[in-house]
Steps between C-alpha positions, in 0.01 A plus 500: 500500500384832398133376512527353827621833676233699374250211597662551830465847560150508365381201781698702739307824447174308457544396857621804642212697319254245670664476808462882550125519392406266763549724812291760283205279451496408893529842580217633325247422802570796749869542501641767655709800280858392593424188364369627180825688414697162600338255260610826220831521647549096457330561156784733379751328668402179306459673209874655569607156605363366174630744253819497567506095546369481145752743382790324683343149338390649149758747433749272336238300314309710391787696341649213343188411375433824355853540367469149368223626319609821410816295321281264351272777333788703421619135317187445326482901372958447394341160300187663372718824344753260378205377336328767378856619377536181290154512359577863364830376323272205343215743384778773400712139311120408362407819392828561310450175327111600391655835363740289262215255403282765406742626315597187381170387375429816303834451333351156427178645407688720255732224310199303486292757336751560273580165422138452434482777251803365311356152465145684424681681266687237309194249520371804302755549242512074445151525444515785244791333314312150511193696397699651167643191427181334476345781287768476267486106514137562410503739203821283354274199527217684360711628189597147449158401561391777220790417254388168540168552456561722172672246355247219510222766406745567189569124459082461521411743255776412208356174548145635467584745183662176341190331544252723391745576173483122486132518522480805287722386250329128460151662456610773258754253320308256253700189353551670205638811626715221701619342122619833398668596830687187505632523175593839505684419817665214274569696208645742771695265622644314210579861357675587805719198481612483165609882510739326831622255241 
Protein backbone atom coordinates (compact mmCIF):
# COMPACT_ATOMS: atom_id res chain seq x y z
CA UNK A 1 0.00 0.00 0.00
CA UNK A 2 2.76 2.20 0.99
CA UNK A 3 4.47 1.61 -2.45
CA UNK A 4 1.51 2.30 -4.39
CA UNK A 5 0.95 5.90 -2.85
CA UNK A 6 4.27 7.02 -3.49
CA UNK A 7 4.00 5.48 -7.11
CA UNK A 8 1.00 7.66 -7.18
CA UNK A 9 2.25 10.85 -6.25
CA UNK A 10 5.35 10.44 -8.31
CA UNK A 11 3.00 9.78 -11.81
CA UNK A 12 1.00 12.62 -10.53
CA UNK A 13 3.88 15.11 -10.41
CA UNK A 14 5.42 13.61 -13.55
CA UNK A 15 2.34 14.81 -15.31
CA UNK A 16 1.88 17.98 -13.75
CA UNK A 17 5.69 18.77 -14.30
CA UNK A 18 5.05 17.94 -18.09
CA UNK A 19 1.87 19.39 -18.35
CA UNK A 20 3.35 22.80 -17.26
CA UNK A 21 6.47 22.66 -19.59
CA UNK A 22 4.35 22.40 -22.53
CA UNK A 23 2.89 25.97 -22.66
CA UNK A 24 6.70 27.00 -22.16
CA UNK A 25 7.96 25.20 -25.17
CA UNK A 26 4.99 26.75 -27.42
CA UNK A 27 5.68 29.96 -26.12
CA UNK A 28 9.15 30.26 -26.93
CA UNK A 29 8.39 31.63 -30.64
CA UNK A 30 7.51 35.41 -29.99
CA UNK A 31 5.39 35.42 -26.96
CA UNK A 32 4.57 38.34 -25.46
CA UNK A 33 5.95 39.29 -21.53
CA UNK A 34 2.67 38.64 -19.64
CA UNK A 35 2.76 35.39 -20.92
CA UNK A 36 6.24 34.67 -19.91
CA UNK A 37 5.55 35.39 -16.19
CA UNK A 38 2.28 33.06 -16.56
CA UNK A 39 3.88 29.84 -17.74
CA UNK A 40 6.39 30.74 -14.20
CA UNK A 41 3.43 31.46 -12.22
CA UNK A 42 1.76 27.90 -13.36
CA UNK A 43 5.36 26.54 -12.81
CA UNK A 44 5.35 27.46 -9.06
CA UNK A 45 1.96 26.82 -8.62
CA UNK A 46 2.55 23.19 -9.84
CA UNK A 47 5.45 22.92 -8.07
CA UNK A 48 3.30 24.24 -4.83
CA UNK A 49 0.52 21.97 -5.95
CA UNK A 50 2.99 19.12 -6.06
CA UNK A 51 4.83 19.53 -2.87
CA UNK A 52 2.39 19.60 -0.71
CA UNK A 53 0.39 16.59 -2.60
CA UNK A 54 3.49 14.49 -2.04
CA UNK A 55 3.69 15.53 1.49
CA UNK A 56 -0.06 14.92 2.15
CA UNK A 57 0.57 11.28 0.19
CA UNK A 58 4.20 10.54 1.61
CA UNK A 59 4.05 11.91 4.97
CA UNK A 60 2.66 8.89 6.70
CA UNK A 61 4.71 6.42 4.69
CA UNK A 62 7.49 7.66 4.61
CA UNK A 63 7.56 8.05 8.40
CA UNK A 64 6.50 4.68 9.07
CA UNK A 65 8.92 3.52 6.85
CA UNK A 66 11.63 5.36 8.38
CA UNK A 67 10.48 4.59 11.91
CA UNK A 68 10.11 1.00 10.79
CA UNK A 69 13.56 1.22 10.03
CA UNK A 70 14.79 3.19 12.65
CA UNK A 71 13.17 0.20 15.07
CA UNK A 72 14.56 -2.37 13.06
CA UNK A 73 18.23 -0.90 13.24
CA UNK A 74 17.80 0.02 16.71
CA UNK A 75 16.77 -4.11 16.93
CA UNK A 76 19.67 -5.28 15.08
CA UNK A 77 22.27 -2.77 17.24
CA UNK A 78 19.91 -4.24 21.06
CA UNK A 79 20.83 -8.00 19.32
CA UNK A 80 24.30 -7.14 18.18
CA UNK A 81 25.31 -5.63 21.98
CA UNK A 82 23.56 -8.52 23.49
CA UNK A 83 25.99 -10.20 21.44
CA UNK A 84 28.97 -8.59 21.81
CA UNK A 85 28.06 -8.67 25.65
CA UNK A 86 27.92 -12.51 25.55
CA UNK A 87 31.07 -12.91 23.57
CA UNK A 88 32.98 -10.84 26.34
CA UNK A 89 31.60 -13.18 29.20
CA UNK A 90 32.86 -16.27 26.91
CA UNK A 91 36.41 -14.72 26.27
CA UNK A 92 36.45 -13.35 30.05
CA UNK A 93 34.91 -17.56 31.05
CA UNK A 94 37.82 -18.76 28.35
CA UNK A 95 40.43 -16.73 29.48
CA UNK A 96 39.90 -17.65 33.17
CA UNK A 97 40.03 -21.23 32.22
CA UNK A 98 43.59 -20.70 30.12
CA UNK A 99 44.92 -18.94 33.39
CA UNK A 100 44.13 -22.25 35.47
CA UNK A 101 45.55 -24.53 32.66
CA UNK A 102 48.63 -22.74 32.53
CA UNK A 103 48.86 -23.02 35.81
CA UNK A 104 47.78 -26.33 35.79
CA UNK A 105 50.20 -27.67 33.32
CA UNK A 106 53.24 -26.20 35.03
CA UNK A 107 52.07 -27.88 38.20
CA UNK A 108 52.08 -30.94 35.92
CA UNK A 109 55.30 -30.01 34.47
CA UNK A 110 56.66 -29.84 38.00
CA UNK A 111 55.35 -33.39 39.52
CA UNK A 112 56.51 -34.78 36.41
CA UNK A 113 59.95 -33.48 36.65
CA UNK A 114 60.15 -34.54 39.91
CA UNK A 115 58.80 -37.78 39.47
CA UNK A 116 61.30 -38.21 36.77
CA UNK A 117 64.20 -37.41 38.96
CA UNK A 118 63.02 -39.88 41.62
CA UNK A 119 62.72 -42.76 39.19
CA UNK A 120 66.20 -41.40 37.57
CA UNK A 121 67.37 -41.46 40.83
CA UNK A 122 66.40 -44.87 42.06
CA UNK A 123 67.14 -46.50 38.52
CA UNK A 124 70.51 -45.08 39.74
CA UNK A 125 70.84 -46.42 43.12
CA UNK A 126 69.39 -50.19 41.66
CA UNK A 127 72.04 -50.00 39.32
CA UNK A 128 74.82 -49.20 41.85
CA UNK A 129 73.56 -51.91 44.26
CA UNK A 130 73.22 -54.49 41.26
CA UNK A 131 76.62 -53.23 40.19
CA UNK A 132 78.22 -54.13 43.93
CA UNK A 133 76.55 -57.18 44.06
CA UNK A 134 78.02 -58.37 41.00
CA UNK A 135 81.56 -57.20 41.98
CA UNK A 136 81.33 -59.00 45.04
CA UNK A 137 79.71 -62.08 43.20
CA UNK A 138 82.84 -61.77 41.06
CA UNK A 139 85.78 -61.57 43.48
CA UNK A 140 83.85 -64.48 45.73
CA UNK A 141 83.85 -66.54 42.57
CA UNK A 142 87.30 -65.62 41.81
CA UNK A 143 88.58 -66.59 45.44
CA UNK A 144 86.87 -69.82 44.93
CA UNK A 145 88.19 -69.95 41.57
CA UNK A 146 91.87 -69.24 43.20
CA UNK A 147 91.36 -71.61 46.25
CA UNK A 148 90.43 -73.96 43.78
CA UNK A 149 93.01 -73.50 41.63
CA UNK A 150 95.72 -73.67 44.58
CA UNK A 151 94.58 -76.72 45.51
CA UNK A 152 94.94 -78.70 42.31
CA UNK A 153 98.38 -76.84 41.72
CA UNK A 154 99.20 -78.34 45.35
CA UNK A 155 97.50 -81.67 44.48
CA UNK A 156 99.81 -81.48 40.97
CA UNK A 157 102.99 -80.87 42.45
CA UNK A 158 102.85 -83.54 45.58
CA UNK A 159 102.10 -85.76 42.86
CA UNK A 160 105.08 -84.53 40.83
CA UNK A 161 107.67 -84.48 43.99
CA UNK A 162 106.39 -88.17 44.62
CA UNK A 163 107.35 -88.99 41.29
CA UNK A 164 110.53 -87.60 40.82
CA UNK A 165 111.49 -89.11 44.57
CA UNK A 166 110.14 -92.23 42.90
CA UNK A 167 112.36 -91.63 40.01
CA UNK A 168 115.16 -90.38 42.14
CA UNK A 169 114.97 -92.96 44.55
CA UNK A 170 114.78 -96.04 41.82
CA UNK A 171 117.91 -94.68 40.01
CA UNK A 172 119.96 -93.98 43.15
CA UNK A 173 118.55 -97.26 44.91
CA UNK A 174 120.40 -100.49 43.54
CA UNK A 175 118.86 -104.04 44.45
CA UNK A 176 121.20 -104.43 46.95
CA UNK A 177 120.77 -101.32 48.75
CA UNK A 178 116.96 -102.59 48.30
CA UNK A 179 118.08 -106.18 50.32
CA UNK A 180 119.39 -104.20 53.12
CA UNK A 181 116.53 -101.65 53.30
CA UNK A 182 114.05 -104.32 53.41
CA UNK A 183 115.49 -106.15 56.04
CA UNK A 184 116.26 -103.47 58.18
CA UNK A 185 112.68 -102.44 57.79
CA UNK A 186 111.98 -106.22 58.90
CA UNK A 187 114.30 -106.41 61.63
CA UNK A 188 112.58 -103.01 62.53
CA UNK A 189 109.59 -104.37 62.47
CA UNK A 190 109.86 -107.69 64.15
CA UNK A 191 111.80 -105.69 66.96
CA UNK A 192 109.03 -103.37 67.27
CA UNK A 193 106.56 -106.12 67.77
CA UNK A 194 108.01 -108.31 70.14
CA UNK A 195 108.84 -105.27 72.56
CA UNK A 196 104.43 -104.96 72.13
CA UNK A 197 104.39 -108.55 73.25
Amino acid sequence: MKAFHLIAVLALAAVLLVGGAEPALAAKHAAPAWKFWWDWSWKILNFLVLAFLIYKLAKKPLKEFLTGQRAQVAGELEAVDKAKAEAEVQLKLIQQKTAGLAKELESYEEALSEMAERERQRLMDEAREDSEMIMERAKLQAAMALQSARRELTHEIVELAAELAEAKLKEAVLPKDQDRLLKKFTDGAVSARGGAV
